[in-house]
C-alpha positions, 0 to 999 in steps of 0.5 A: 781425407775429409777435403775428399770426401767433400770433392766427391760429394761436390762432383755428384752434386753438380752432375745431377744437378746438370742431368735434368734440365727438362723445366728448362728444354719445355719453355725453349720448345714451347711445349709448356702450359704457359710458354705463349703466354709468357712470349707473348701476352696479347696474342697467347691461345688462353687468353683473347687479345683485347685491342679495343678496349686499350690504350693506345699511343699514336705520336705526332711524328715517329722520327726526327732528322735533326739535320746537321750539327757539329761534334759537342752538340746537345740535340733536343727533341719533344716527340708529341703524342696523344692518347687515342685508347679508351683507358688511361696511358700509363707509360712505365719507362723509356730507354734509348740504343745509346747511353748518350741519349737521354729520354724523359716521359710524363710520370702521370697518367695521360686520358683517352684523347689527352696529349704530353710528350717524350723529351729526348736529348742526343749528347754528340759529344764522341759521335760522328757522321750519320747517327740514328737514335732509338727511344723504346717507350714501354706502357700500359698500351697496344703494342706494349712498346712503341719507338720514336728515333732521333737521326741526322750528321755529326760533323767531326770537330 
């Protein structure tokens, strides 16, 4: 008996919990007071977008063909790039489309016209025929996320 009473107070449990979803709905439609703000910080209505007074990320080249290489190659690559904002760079992280590339990026904050680089290393080990690899790079800047992109051949072993 007690098992069904805790069966039918689970049941009316889950079906008001299920009934209101408007919190939920207002955000998809982008009804909500803070919706656009939280797609799109630099361009919501309440909050002006400021692309001056920014750091900013402008790199020495955007991609890198590597060309050709074998199968089991570690591919390396530095892509340079300079602070052209007027605040310091702060890059919060980098990650890559694939787990066989590996990003690296400095850790310190990089001054208006101060220059570093973003270290990638392409595994080929499984890849095969024309590859393209992407780096998001993710910061304090305008936009807020750039890419660079390894590409080139894997020749099968």
């Amino acid at each position: 008996m007690p098992s069904k009473i805790i069966i039918l107070l689970l049941c009316i449990l889950g079906w008001t919990a299920c009934k209101n979803d408007s919190g939920v709905q207002e955000i998809r439609d982008g009804g909500g007071p803070n919706a656009n703000l939280i797609r799109n910080p630099a361009t919501a209505d309440e909050v002006p977008a400021d692309t001056v007074n920014v750091a900013k990320i402008v790199y020495e080249e955007k991609e890198y063909d590597f060309g050709t290489v074998k199968e089991g190659a570690i591919v390396e690559h530095d892509f340079k790039f300079t602070n052209t904002g007027k605040i310091p760079l702060w890059i919060t992280g980098a990650r890559s489309s694939c787990g066989c590339t590996i990003p690296e990026w400095p850790k310190e904050m990089i001054q208006p016209g101060g220059t570093s680089v973003i270290s990638a290393k392409f595994n080929t080990e499984g890849k095969h025929n024309n590859q393209q690899k992407i780096i998001y790079v993710s910061g304090n800047t305008f936009p807020g996320e750039t890419t660079v992109t390894l590409k080139g051949i894997v020749e099968p072993k």
